[in-house]
C-alpha positions as CSV (number, residue, x, y, z in Angstrom):
1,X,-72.2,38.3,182.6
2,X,-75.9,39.0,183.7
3,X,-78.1,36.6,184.0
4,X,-80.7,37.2,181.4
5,X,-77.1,37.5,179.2
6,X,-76.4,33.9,180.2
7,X,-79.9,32.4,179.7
8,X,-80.1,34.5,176.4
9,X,-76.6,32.9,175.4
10,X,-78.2,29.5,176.6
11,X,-81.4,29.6,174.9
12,X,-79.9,31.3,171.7
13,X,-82.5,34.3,172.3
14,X,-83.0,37.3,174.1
15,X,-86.8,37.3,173.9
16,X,-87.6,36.0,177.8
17,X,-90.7,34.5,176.8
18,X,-89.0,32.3,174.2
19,X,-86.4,32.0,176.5
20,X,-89.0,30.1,179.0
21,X,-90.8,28.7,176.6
22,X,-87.6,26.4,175.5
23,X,-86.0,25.4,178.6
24,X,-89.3,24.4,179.4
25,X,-89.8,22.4,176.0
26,X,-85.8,20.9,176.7
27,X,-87.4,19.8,180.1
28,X,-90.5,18.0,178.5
29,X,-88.2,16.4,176.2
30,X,-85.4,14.9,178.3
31,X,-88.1,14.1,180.7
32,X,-90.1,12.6,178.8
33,X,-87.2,10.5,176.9
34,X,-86.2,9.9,180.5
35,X,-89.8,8.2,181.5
36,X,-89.9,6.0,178.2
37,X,-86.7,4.4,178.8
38,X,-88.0,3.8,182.7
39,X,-91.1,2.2,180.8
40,X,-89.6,0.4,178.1
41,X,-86.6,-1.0,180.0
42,X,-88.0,-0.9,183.5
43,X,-86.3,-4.5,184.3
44,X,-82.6,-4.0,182.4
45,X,-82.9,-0.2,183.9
46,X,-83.8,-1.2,187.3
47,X,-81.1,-3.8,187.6
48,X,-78.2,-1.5,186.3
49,X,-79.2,1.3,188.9
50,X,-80.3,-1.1,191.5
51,X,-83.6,0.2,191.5
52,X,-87.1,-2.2,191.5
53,X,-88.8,-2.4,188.2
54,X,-92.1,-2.0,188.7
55,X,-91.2,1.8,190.5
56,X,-88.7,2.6,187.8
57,X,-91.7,1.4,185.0
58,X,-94.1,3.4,187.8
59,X,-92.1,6.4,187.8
60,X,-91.5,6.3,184.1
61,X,-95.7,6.6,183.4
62,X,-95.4,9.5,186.0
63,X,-92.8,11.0,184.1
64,X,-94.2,10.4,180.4
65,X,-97.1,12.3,181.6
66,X,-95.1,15.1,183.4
67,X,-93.2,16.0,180.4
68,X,-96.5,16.2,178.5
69,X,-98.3,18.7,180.8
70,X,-94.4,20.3,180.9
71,X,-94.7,20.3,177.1
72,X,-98.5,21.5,176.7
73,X,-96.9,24.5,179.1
74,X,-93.9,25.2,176.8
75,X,-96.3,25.2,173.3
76,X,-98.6,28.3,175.3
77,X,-97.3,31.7,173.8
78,X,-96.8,33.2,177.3
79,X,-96.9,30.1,179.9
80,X,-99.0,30.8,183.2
81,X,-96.8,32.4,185.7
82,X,-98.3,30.0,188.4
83,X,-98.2,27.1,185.8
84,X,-94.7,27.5,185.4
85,X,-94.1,28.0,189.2
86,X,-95.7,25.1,189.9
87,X,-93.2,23.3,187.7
88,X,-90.1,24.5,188.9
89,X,-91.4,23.6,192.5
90,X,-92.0,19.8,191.1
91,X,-88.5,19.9,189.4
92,X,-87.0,21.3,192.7
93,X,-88.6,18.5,194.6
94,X,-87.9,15.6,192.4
95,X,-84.7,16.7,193.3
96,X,-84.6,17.0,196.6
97,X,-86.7,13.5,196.7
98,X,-84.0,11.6,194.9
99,X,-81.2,12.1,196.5
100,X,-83.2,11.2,199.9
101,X,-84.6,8.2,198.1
102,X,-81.0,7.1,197.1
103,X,-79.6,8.1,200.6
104,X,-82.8,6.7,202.7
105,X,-84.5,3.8,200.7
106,X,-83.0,2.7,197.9
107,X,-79.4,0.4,197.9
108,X,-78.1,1.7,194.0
109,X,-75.4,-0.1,192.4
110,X,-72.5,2.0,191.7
111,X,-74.3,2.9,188.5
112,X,-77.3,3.9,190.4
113,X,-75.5,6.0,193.1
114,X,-73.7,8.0,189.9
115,X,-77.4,8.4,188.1
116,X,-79.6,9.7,190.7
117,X,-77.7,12.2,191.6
118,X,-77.1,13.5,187.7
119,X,-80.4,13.2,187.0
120,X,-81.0,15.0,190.5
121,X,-78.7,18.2,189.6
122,X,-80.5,18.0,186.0
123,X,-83.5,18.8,187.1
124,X,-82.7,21.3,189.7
125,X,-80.6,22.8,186.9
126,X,-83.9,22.7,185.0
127,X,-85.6,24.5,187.4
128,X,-82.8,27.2,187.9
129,X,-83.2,28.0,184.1
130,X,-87.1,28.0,184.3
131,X,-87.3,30.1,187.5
132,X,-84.6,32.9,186.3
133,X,-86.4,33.3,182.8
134,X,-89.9,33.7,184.6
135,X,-88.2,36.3,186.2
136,X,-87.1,37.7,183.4
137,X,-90.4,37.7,181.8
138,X,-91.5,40.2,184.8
139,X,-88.5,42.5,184.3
């Protein structure tokens, strides 16, 4: 199975602009759900992953206003090529960050040491999805 095959099968369209445009909509959304539970909950959150409250609420702000540039991206007919570069590089690094954070700084309960790295892999899987349909928009 190709690639554009896959991500067509994925995105339920062979169009690779549509195709970008919703993995990069799914990413604004589970992002963004992602940073309003970080905000909302930031205390209950922080204690079940082990994580302090005022970065989880911190990180959740960051996030919430990711996933709307991420969204304002994903509404745009054709998305800027450098636009959506620039937002697989951020996914690629949040992911790289997180696992470092949770190896280097952080002490995560076992909740914590099973979430970072999910949410890690998410987001790299993210930007694997957003990187091959920009390719496939250049095809």
């Amino acid at each position: 199975m190709s690639a554009t095959t896959l991500l067509g099968t994925l995105s339920r369209t062979d169009h690779p602009h549509t195709m970008l445009r919703r993995f990069l909509a799914l990413d604004a959304v589970v992002t963004g759900v992602n940073g309003l539970v970080y905000m909302i909950d930031s205390k209950p959150v922080g204690n079940l992953l082990g994580i302090g409250s005022g970065l989880l609420f911190d990180l959740g702000i960051f996030l919430v206003l990711y996933a709307a540039g991420v969204g304002c991206l994903a509404a745009r007919k054709q998305p800027s090529a450098l636009a959506v570069k620039a937002v697989i590089d951020a996914n690629v690094l949040w992911a790289v960050l997180s696992i470092v954070a949770m190896l280097a700084w952080f002490s995560p309960t076992t909740a914590g040491a099973v979430w970072i790295p999910v949410q890690a892999m998410t987001v790299a899987g993210f930007g694997v999805l957003q990187f091959l349909s920009l390719r496939a928009t250049t095809a």
